[in-house]
C-alpha positions as CSV (number, residue, x, y, z in Angstrom):
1,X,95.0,142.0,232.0
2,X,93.1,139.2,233.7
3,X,89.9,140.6,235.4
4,X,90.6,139.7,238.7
5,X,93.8,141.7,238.5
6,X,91.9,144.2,237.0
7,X,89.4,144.3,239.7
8,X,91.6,144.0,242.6
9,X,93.5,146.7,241.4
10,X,90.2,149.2,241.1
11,X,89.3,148.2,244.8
12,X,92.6,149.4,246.2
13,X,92.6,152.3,244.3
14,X,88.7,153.3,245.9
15,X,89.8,151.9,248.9
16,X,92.8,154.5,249.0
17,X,90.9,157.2,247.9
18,X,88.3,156.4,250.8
19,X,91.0,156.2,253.3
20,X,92.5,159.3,252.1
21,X,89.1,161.6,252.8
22,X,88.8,159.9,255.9
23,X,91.8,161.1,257.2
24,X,91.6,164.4,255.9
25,X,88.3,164.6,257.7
26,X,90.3,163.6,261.1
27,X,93.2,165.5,260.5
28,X,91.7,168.4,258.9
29,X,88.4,168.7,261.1
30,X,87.8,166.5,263.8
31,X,91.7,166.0,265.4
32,X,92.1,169.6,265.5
33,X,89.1,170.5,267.6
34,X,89.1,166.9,270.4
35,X,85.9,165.9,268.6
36,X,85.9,162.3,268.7
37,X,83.0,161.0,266.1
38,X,83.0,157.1,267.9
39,X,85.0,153.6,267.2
40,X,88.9,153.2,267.2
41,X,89.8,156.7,265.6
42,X,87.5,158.8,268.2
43,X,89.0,157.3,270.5
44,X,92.5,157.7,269.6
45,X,91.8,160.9,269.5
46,X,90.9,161.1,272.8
47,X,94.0,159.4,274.2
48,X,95.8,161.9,272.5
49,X,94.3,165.0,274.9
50,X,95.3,163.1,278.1
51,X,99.0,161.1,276.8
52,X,99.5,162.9,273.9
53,X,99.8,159.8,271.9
54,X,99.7,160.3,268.4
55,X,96.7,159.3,266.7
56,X,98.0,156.9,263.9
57,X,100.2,154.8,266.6
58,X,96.4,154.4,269.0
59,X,94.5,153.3,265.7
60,X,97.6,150.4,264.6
61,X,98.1,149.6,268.5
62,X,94.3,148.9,268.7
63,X,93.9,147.5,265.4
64,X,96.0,144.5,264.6
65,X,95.4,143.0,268.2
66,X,91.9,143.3,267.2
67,X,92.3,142.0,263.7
68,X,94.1,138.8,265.1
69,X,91.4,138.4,267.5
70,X,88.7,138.6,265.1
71,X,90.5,135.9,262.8
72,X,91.1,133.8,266.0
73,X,87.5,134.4,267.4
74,X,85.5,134.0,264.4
75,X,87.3,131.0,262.6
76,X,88.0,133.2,259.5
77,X,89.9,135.7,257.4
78,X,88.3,139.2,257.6
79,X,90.5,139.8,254.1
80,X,93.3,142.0,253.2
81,X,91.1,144.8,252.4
82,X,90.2,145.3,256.1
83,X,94.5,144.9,256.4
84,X,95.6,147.5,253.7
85,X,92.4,150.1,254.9
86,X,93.5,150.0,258.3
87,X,97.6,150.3,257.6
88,X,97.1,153.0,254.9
89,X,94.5,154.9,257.3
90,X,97.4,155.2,259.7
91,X,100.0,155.9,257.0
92,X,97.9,158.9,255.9
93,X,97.6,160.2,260.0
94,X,101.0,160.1,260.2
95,X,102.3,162.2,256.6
96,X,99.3,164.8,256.5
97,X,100.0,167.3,258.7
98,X,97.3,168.5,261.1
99,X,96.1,171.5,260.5
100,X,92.2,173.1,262.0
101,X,90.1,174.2,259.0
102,X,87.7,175.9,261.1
103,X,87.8,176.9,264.7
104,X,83.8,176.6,265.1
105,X,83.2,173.3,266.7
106,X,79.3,172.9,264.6
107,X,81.2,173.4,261.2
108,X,83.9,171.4,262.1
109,X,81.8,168.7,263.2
110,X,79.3,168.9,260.2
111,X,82.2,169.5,257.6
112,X,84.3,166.4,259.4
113,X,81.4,164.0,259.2
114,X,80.7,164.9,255.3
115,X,84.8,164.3,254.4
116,X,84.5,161.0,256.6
117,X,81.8,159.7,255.7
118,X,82.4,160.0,252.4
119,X,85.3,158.2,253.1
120,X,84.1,155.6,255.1
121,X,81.7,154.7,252.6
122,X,83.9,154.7,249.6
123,X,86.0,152.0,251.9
124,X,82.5,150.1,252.5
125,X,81.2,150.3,248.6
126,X,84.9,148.4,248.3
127,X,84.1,146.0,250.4
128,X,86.5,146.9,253.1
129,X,86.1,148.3,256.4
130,X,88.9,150.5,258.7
131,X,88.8,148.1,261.7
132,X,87.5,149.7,264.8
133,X,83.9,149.0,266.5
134,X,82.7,146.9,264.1
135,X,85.7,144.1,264.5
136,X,84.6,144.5,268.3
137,X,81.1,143.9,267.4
138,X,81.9,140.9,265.7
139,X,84.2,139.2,268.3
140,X,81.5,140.0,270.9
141,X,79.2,139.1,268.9
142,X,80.4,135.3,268.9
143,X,80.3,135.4,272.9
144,X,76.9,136.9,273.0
145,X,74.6,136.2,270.1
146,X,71.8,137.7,271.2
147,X,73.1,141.4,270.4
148,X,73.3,142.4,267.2
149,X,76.5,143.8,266.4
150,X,75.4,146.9,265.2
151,X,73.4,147.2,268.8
152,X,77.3,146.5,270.5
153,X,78.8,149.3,267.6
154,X,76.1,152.0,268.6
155,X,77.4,151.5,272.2
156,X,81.1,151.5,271.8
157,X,80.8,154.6,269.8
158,X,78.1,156.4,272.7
159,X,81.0,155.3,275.3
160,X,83.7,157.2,273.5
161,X,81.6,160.2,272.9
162,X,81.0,160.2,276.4
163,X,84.4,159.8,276.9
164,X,85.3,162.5,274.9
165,X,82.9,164.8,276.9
166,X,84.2,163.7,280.2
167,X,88.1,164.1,279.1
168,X,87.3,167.7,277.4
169,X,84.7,168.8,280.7
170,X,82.9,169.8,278.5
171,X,79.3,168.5,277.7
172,X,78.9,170.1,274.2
173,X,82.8,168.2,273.5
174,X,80.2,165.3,273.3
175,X,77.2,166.8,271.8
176,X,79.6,168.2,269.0
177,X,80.8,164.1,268.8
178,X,77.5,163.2,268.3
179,X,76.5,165.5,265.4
180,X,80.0,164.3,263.6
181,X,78.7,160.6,264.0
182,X,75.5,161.5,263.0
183,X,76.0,163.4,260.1
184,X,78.9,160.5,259.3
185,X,76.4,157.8,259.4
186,X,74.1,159.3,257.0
187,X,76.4,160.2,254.3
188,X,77.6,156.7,254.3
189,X,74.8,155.6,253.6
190,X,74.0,157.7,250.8
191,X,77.2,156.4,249.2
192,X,76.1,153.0,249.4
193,X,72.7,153.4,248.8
194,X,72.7,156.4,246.3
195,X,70.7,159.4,245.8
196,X,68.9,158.3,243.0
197,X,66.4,156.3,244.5
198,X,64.2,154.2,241.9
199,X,59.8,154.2,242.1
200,X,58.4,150.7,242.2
201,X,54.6,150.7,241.0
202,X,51.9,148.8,241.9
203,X,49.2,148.7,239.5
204,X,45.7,147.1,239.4
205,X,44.5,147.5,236.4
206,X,41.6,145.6,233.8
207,X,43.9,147.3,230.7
208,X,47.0,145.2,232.0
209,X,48.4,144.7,227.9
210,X,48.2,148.2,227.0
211,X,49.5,149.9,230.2
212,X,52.3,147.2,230.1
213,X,52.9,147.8,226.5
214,X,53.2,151.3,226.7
215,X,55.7,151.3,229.5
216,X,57.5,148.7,227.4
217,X,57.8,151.3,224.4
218,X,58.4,154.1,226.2
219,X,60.2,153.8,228.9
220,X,62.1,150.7,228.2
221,X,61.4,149.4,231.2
222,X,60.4,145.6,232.2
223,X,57.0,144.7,233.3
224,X,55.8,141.7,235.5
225,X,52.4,140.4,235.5
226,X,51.1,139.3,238.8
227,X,48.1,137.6,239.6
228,X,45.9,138.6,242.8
229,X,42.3,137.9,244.2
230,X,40.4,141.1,246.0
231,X,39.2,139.7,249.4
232,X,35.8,141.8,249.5
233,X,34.7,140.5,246.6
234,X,36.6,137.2,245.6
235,X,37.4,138.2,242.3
236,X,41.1,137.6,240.8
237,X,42.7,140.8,239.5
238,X,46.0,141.3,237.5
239,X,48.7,143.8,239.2
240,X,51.7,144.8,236.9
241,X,55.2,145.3,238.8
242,X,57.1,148.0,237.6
243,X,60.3,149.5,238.6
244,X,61.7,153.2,237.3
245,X,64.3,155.9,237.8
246,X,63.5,158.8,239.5
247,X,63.1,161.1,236.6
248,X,60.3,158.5,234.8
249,X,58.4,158.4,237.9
250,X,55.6,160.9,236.3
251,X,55.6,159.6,232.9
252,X,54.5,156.1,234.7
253,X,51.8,158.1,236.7
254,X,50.7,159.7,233.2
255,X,50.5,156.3,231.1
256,X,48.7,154.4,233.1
257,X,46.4,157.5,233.7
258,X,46.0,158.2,229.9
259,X,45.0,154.1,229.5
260,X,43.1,153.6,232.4
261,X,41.9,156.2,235.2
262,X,40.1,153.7,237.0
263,X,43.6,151.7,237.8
264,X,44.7,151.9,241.3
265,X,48.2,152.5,241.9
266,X,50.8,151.8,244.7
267,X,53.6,153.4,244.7
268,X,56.9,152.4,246.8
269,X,60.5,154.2,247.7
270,X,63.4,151.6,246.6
271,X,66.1,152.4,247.4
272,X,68.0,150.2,245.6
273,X,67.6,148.1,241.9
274,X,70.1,145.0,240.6
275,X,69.9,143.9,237.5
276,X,69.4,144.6,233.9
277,X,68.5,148.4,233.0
278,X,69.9,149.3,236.4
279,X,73.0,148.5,238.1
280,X,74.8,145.4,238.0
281,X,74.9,142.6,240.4
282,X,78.4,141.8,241.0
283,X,79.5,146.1,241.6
């Protein structure tokens, strides 16, 4: 099979399982109990307490218009992943029944976020998004480029949790909103970013060969050789970069402190590593 087939074929499968946990997290969670976690879907869901408008027809109804717009606005195709996400996102709303989980607003909000966000950024790590707030971002974005369009996402999704409270009278109808986007946000970005976040190191050191060497040998891990000059006292030093897993993050610590315990050592959070002995560019 030709790889492009191949790969196109993987990216609708993650991009329908992503779609799929987000709904359940709507459907199962959040729907059930009028918590509206932001963008297109929280609002939908919304409209459905006051018209009783079924969520899946609010999401399409919003959707396409917006989609159109976008292409129109910005002079280009957003891609048929955006497309197929936000058609099969309103294909599941409509076959999964609803059903409430949970009763209690906190676990419902917590438990929704997870299943969504997990969902949401399985669609993302696809490279495809569900439409919504961040299409409206864009096209506003293009009219005034001086906000960011994550800055004109944050405050459509504060408007429809404030919406949500002010439809529900109910204050904690938004608070509970808030935690679900919160909680939502997060977990995405664990999906994308991972939870096995890599140590970069730092190291000044006289015993540059045999530090480098050993980390070489026994951690199979690259080294790069940097040259610097000390600004008290004008002298040039050599600082070896280094970047590990998680789990070799004290074996680092223990050969360069074996070799040389005079070697100063910075060590930095990455959170993430392309390239050879980590993950792949092109994923």
């Amino acid at each position: 099979m030709d790889r492009d087939w191949y790969k196109i074929i993987i990216d609708i499968i993650g991009l329908t399982i992503g779609v799929f946990l987000l709904a359940i997290g709507l459907v199962f969670f959040l729907e059930p109990n009028a918590i509206a976690p932001g963008g297109v879907t929280g609002f939908a869901i919304v409209l459905k307490q006051i018209t009783g408008i079924p969520v899946y027809i609010t999401n399409l109804a919003i959707n396409i218009p917006l989609f159109i717009i976008a292409v129109m606005t910005l002079g280009k195709n957003f891609g048929w992943k955006t497309l197929y996400s936000t058609g099969i996102l309103s294909f599941f709303l409509k076959i999964i029944p609803l059903q409430i989980v949970t009763p209690d607003y906190l676990l419902a909000s917590i438990f929704g976020g997870l299943v969504s966000g997990i969902g949401l950024g399985l669609v993302f790590r696809f490279g495809g998004t569900t439409g919504g707030s961040d299409l409206i971002g864009a096209i506003l974005n293009k009219s005034f480029p001086s906000i960011s369009i994550a800055t004109f996402m944050m405050g459509i999704d504060a408007l429809v949790v404030i919406f949500a409270g002010i439809v529900a009278k109910n204050i904690d109808t938004s608070l509970y909103s808030i935690i679900s986007l919160f909680v939502t946000a997060k977990v995405i970005d664990l999906i994308l970013e991972g939870i096995g976040y890599s140590k970069g190191f730092l190291i000044i050191t006289e015993k540059t060969e045999e530090i480098s060497q050993k980390i070489m040998e026994d951690l199979d891990r690259g080294v790069t050789l940097l040259k610097g000059t000390g600004m008290y006292t004008k002298e040039e030093k050599d600082i070896l970069l280094c970047v590990v897993s998680r789990s070799q993050f004290m074996k680092t610590k223990n050969i360069v402190n074996d070799i040389d315990k005079d070697a100063f050592i910075m060590v930095t959070e990455i959170s993430e590593v392309l390239g050879e002995g980590f993950e792949e560019i092109n994923k």
